[in-house]
C-alpha positions as CSV (number, residue, x, y, z in Angstrom):
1,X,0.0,0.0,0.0
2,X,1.4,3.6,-0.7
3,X,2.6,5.4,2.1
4,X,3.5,2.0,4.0
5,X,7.0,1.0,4.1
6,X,8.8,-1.7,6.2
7,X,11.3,0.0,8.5
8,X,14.3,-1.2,7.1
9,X,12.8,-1.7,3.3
10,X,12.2,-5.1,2.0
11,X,16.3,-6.1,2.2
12,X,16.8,-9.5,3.8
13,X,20.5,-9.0,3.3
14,X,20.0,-5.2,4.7
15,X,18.2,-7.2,7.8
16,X,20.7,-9.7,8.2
17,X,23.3,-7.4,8.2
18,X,22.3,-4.9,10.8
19,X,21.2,-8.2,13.2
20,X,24.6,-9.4,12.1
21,X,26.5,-6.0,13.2
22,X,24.8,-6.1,16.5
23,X,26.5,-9.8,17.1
24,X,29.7,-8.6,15.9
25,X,29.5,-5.2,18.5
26,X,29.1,-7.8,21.6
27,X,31.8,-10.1,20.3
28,X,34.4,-7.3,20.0
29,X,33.8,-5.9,23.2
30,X,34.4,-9.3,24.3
31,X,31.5,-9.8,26.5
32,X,30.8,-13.3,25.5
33,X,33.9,-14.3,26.4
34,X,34.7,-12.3,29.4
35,X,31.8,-13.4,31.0
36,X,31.8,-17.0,30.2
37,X,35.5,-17.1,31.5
38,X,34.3,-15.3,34.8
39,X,31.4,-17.7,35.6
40,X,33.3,-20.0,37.4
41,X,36.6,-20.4,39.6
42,X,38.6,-22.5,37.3
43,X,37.7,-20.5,34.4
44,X,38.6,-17.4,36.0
45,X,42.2,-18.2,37.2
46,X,43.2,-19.4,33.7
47,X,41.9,-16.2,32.7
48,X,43.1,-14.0,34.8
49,X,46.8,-15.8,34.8
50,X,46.6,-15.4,31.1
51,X,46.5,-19.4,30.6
52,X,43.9,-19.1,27.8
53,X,45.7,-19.5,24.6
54,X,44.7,-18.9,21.3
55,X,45.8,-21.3,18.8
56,X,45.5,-21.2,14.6
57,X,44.8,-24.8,13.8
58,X,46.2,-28.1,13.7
59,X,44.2,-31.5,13.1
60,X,44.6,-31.9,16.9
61,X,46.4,-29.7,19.7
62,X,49.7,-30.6,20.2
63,X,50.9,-29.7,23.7
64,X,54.8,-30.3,24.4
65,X,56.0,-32.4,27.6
66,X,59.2,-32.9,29.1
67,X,59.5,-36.5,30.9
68,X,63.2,-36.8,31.9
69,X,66.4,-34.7,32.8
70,X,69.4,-33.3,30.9
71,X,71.8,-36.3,31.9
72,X,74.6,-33.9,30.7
73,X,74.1,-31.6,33.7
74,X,77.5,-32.3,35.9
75,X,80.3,-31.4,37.6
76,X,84.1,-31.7,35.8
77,X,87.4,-30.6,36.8
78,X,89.7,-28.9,34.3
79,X,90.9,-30.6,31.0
80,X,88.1,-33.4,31.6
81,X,85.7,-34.2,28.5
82,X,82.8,-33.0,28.7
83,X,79.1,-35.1,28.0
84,X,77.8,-33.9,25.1
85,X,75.2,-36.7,24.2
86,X,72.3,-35.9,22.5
87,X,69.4,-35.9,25.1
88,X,66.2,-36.9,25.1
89,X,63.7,-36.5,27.7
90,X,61.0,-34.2,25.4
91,X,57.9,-35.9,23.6
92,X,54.4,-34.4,23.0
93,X,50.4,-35.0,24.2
94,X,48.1,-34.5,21.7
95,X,44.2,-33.4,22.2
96,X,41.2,-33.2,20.5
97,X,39.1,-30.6,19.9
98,X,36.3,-29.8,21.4
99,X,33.5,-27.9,19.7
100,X,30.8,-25.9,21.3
101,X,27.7,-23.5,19.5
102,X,24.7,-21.8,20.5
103,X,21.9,-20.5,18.3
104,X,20.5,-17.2,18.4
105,X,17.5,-16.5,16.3
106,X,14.9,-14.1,15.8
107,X,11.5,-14.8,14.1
108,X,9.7,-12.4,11.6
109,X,7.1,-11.3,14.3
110,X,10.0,-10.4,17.3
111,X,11.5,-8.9,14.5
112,X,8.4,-6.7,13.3
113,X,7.4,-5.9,17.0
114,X,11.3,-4.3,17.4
115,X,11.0,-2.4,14.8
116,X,13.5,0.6,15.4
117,X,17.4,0.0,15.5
118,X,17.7,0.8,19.3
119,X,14.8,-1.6,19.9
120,X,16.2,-4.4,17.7
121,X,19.6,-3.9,19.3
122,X,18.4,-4.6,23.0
123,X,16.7,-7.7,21.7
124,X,19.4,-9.1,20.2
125,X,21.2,-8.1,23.4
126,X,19.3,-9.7,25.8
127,X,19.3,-13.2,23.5
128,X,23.0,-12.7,23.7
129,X,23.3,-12.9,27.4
130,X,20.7,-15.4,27.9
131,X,23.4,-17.3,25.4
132,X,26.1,-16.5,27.4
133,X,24.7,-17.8,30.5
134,X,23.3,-21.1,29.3
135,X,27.4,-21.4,27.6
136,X,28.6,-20.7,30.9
137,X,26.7,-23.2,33.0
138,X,26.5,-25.7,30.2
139,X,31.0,-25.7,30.1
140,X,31.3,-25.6,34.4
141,X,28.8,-28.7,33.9
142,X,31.5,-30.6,31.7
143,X,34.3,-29.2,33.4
144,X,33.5,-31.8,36.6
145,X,31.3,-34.6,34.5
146,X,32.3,-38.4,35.8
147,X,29.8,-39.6,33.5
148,X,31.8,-41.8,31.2
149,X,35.1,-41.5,33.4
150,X,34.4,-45.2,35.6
151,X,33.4,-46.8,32.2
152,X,35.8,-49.7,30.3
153,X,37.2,-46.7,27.7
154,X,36.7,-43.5,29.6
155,X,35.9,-40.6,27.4
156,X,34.0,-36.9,27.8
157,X,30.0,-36.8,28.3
158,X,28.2,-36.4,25.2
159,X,30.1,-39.8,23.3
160,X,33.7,-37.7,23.5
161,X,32.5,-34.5,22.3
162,X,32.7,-32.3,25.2
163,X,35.7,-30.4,26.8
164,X,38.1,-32.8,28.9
165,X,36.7,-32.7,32.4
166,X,39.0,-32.6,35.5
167,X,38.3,-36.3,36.6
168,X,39.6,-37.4,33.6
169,X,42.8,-34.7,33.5
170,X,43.2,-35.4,37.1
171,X,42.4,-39.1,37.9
172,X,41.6,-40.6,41.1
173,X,43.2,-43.9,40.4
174,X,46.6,-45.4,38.9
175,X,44.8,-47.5,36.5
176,X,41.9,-47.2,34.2
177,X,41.6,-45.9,31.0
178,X,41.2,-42.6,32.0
179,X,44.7,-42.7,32.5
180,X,45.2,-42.5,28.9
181,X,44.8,-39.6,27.3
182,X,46.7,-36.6,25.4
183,X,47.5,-40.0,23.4
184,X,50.0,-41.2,26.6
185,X,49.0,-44.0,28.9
186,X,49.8,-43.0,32.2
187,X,49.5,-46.7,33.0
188,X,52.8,-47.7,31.7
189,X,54.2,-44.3,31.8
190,X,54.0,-43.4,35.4
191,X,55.1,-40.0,34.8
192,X,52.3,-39.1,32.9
193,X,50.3,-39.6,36.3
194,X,48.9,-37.4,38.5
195,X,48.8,-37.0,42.4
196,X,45.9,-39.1,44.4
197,X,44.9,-39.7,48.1
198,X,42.1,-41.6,48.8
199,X,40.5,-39.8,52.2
200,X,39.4,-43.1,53.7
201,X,39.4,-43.8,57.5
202,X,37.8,-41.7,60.5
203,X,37.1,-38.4,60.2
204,X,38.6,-35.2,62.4
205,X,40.2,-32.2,62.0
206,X,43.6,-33.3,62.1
207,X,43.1,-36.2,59.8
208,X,40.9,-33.8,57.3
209,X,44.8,-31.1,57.5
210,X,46.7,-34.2,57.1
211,X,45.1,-35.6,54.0
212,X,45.1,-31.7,52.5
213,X,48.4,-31.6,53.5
214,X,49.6,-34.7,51.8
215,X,48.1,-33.9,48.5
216,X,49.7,-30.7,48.2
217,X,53.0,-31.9,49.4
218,X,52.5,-34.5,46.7
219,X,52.1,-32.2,43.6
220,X,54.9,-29.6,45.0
221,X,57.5,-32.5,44.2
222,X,60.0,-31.4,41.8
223,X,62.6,-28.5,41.2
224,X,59.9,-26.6,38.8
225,X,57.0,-25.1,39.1
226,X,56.0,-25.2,43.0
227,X,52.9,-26.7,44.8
228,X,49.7,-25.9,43.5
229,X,48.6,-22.6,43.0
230,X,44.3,-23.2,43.1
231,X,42.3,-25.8,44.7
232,X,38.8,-26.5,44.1
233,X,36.3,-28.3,46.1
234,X,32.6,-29.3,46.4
235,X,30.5,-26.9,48.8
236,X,30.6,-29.3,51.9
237,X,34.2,-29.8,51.6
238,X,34.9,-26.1,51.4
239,X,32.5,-25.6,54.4
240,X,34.5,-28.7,56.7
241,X,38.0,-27.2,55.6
242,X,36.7,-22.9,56.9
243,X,35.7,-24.7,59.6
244,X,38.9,-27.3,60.6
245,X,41.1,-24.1,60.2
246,X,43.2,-22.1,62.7
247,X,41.6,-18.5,62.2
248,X,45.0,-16.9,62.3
249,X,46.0,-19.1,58.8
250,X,42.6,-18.6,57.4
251,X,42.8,-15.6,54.5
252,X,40.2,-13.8,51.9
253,X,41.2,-12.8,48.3
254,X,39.9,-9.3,47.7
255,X,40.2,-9.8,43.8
256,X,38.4,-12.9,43.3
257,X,36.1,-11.8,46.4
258,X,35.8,-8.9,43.4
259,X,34.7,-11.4,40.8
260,X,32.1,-12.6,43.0
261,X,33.9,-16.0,44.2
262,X,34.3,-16.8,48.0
263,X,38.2,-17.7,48.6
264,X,40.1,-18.7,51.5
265,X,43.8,-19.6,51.2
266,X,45.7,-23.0,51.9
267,X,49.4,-22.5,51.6
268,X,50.0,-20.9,48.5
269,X,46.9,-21.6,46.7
270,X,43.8,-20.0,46.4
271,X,40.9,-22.4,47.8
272,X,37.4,-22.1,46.0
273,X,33.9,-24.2,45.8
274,X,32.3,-25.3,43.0
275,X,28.4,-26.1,42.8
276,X,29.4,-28.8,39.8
277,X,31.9,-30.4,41.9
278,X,31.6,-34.5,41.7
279,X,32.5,-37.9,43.6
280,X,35.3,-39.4,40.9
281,X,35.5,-42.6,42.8
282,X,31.9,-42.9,43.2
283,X,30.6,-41.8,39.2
284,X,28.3,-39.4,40.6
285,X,27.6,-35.9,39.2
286,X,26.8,-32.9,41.2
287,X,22.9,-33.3,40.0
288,X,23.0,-37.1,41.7
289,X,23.9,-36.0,44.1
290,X,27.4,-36.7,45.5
291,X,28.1,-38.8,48.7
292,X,31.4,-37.8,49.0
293,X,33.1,-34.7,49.1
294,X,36.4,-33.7,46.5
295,X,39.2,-31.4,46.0
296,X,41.4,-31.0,43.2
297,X,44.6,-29.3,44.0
298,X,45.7,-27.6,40.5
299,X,48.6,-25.8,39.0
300,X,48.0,-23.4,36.3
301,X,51.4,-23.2,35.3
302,X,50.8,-26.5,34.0
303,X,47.3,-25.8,32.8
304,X,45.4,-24.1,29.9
305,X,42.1,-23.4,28.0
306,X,43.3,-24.0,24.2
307,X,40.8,-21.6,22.3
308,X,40.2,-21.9,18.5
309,X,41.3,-18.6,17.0
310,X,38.3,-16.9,15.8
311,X,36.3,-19.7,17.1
312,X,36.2,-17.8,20.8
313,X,32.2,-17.6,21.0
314,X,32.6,-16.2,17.7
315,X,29.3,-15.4,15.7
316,X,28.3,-16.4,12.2
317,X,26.1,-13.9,10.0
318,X,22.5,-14.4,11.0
319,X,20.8,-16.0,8.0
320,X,17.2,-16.7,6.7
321,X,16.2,-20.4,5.6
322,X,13.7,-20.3,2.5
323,X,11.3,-21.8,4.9
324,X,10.9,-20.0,7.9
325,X,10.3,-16.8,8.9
326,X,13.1,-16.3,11.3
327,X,16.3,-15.5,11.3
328,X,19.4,-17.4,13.3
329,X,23.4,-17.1,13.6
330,X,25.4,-19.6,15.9
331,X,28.3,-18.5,18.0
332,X,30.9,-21.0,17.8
333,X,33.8,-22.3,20.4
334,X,36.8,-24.3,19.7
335,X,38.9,-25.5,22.7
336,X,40.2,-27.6,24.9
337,X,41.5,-27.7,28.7
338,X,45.0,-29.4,28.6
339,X,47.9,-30.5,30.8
340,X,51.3,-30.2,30.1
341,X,52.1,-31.7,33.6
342,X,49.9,-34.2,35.4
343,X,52.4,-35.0,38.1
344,X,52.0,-31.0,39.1
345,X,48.0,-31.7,39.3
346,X,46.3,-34.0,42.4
347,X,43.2,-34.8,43.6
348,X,41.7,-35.7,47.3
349,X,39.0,-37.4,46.8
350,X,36.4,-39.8,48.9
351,X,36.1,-37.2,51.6
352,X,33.6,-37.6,54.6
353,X,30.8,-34.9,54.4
354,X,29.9,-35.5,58.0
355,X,30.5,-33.7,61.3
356,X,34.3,-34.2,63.1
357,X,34.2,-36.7,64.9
């Protein structure tokens, strides 16, 4: 009819390219990503210690390992030959990728009723947080699943698809086939394995130190890289250990108490809780729920979040199918949490969730 004009004219590509510029204003802000690597405590002390790479490609990602010591390194007097032997000592773990997306769509009548740039731009705004969220608990989730870790071939939730989780990084055995992977059986290469202590026994306060104290002891062997520098537990856990501690070694964080994360300090590491914390030994998710409390005592030196470049909760152009009448574009992830040390990484696990005795 004359005098009646759609508010953007009768484009599609005109449409899809203004919904398509208000994805692309959110991703280079960065709000996706900062937010999703805020959510949680993990997340947010690889981020904030700069142990999220960005990598360009590769058919898997290659991580590089060092298993044994320069046997060169010595002491000589004088004229004495010196050991020049080649050395070897240096191999490599190799991970898959893991692939994430979320959809975002829009249909004709949303789309009519926002008519208006500003108005069209807040809607695609609040989708995009409501997308960031859902990413955010959906990759905490994965981040502790056990579902497939107690199983003959042990492999990520979804049938391998989903980011490694830390009972599989960090196992709560010496055997099992979760003791293979980066493409290295830990099984019969012991120095592929991580630290363990099964909790076990009567329950205290001294015993509940003790067995903290021997995990952490455990992954500070070795001349590099220290003790760990995070350790992250299941809410009752957290709540036993603020409660078994001397007040005058207990400490707050003021920047993660910033971030919105509760902290108290055990040695040198920062000590967190995590909702999505499991029961490795047991199989049992957070949503089971868990009999028995966890810890995982991590170093970050040793630790990253390999991202995709420009697959970092990067969006696609929103397009149209012939179809419908609705309009979607997917933000994509590419990544994958990796060790380079698992000797440097422990777990406490089994622990009693009920009252000292």
């Amino acid at each position: 009819m004359a005098g009646i004009t759609y508010p953007y004219g009768d484009s599609t590509a005109r449409m899809d390219a203004l919904l398509s510029t208000s994805l692309q204003y959110y991703y280079k802000k960065g709000a996706m990503e900062d937010a999703i690597f805020k959510s949680n405590p993990l997340f947010y002390m690889l981020h904030s210690g700069k142990k999220v790479k960005k990598v360009g490609g590769g058919y898997k990602i290659a991580v590089n390992l060092m298993y044994g010591k320069n046997t060169t390194v010595g002491s000589y007097s004088r004229y004495e030959l010196l050991d020049i032997a080649p050395q070897d000592g240096m191999t490599q773990a190799h991970f898959p990728w893991a692939q994430y997306s979320g959809a975002i769509s829009i249909d004709g009548l949303s789309e009519f009723q926002n008519a208006g740039p500003g108005k069209l731009k807040d809607l695609v705004g609040e989708k995009v947080q409501q997308t960031t969220m859902t990413f955010a608990d959906t990759m905490n989730e994965h981040m502790f699943d056990v579902a497939n870790v107690t199983v003959a071939t042990a492999t990520t939730g979804n049938s391998g698809k989903n980011l490694l989780s830390l009972p599989i990084l960090v196992f709560y055995n010496s055997t099992g086939a979760a003791n293979s992977i980066g493409g290295i059986d830990a099984n019969t290469y012991n120095w592929w394995g991580n630290q363990f202590t099964d909790y076990g026994g009567s329950h205290t306060a001294v015993i509940f130190k003790g067995k903290l104290s021997t995990t952490y002891n455990a992954c500070q062997k070795g001349s590099i890289g220290g003790g760990p520098d995070t350790i992250v537990m299941d809410q009752t856990s957290w709540e036993i250990y603020e409660r078994a501690m001397d007040p005058q070694i207990r400490y707050t964080d003021d920047e993660t108490a910033s971030a919105g994360f509760d902290t108290l300090r055990y040695k040198r590491a920062k000590v967190f809780w995590d909702e999505h914390a499991c029961d490795p030994e047991a199989g049992q998710n957070w949503d089971n729920p868990p009999t028995a409390g966890v810890a995982y005592f991590l170093n970050t030196k040793f630790l990253k979040l390999m991202v995709g470049k420009g697959k970092d909760f990067a969006p696609t152009k929103f397009t149209q199918p012939e179809d419908q009448d609705a309009r979607t574009a997917k933000y994509l992830f590419y990544g994958q949490l990796v060790t380079s040390n698992r000797r440097k990484q422990g777990v406490l696990f089994g622990i009693n969730k009920g009252a000292f005795s």
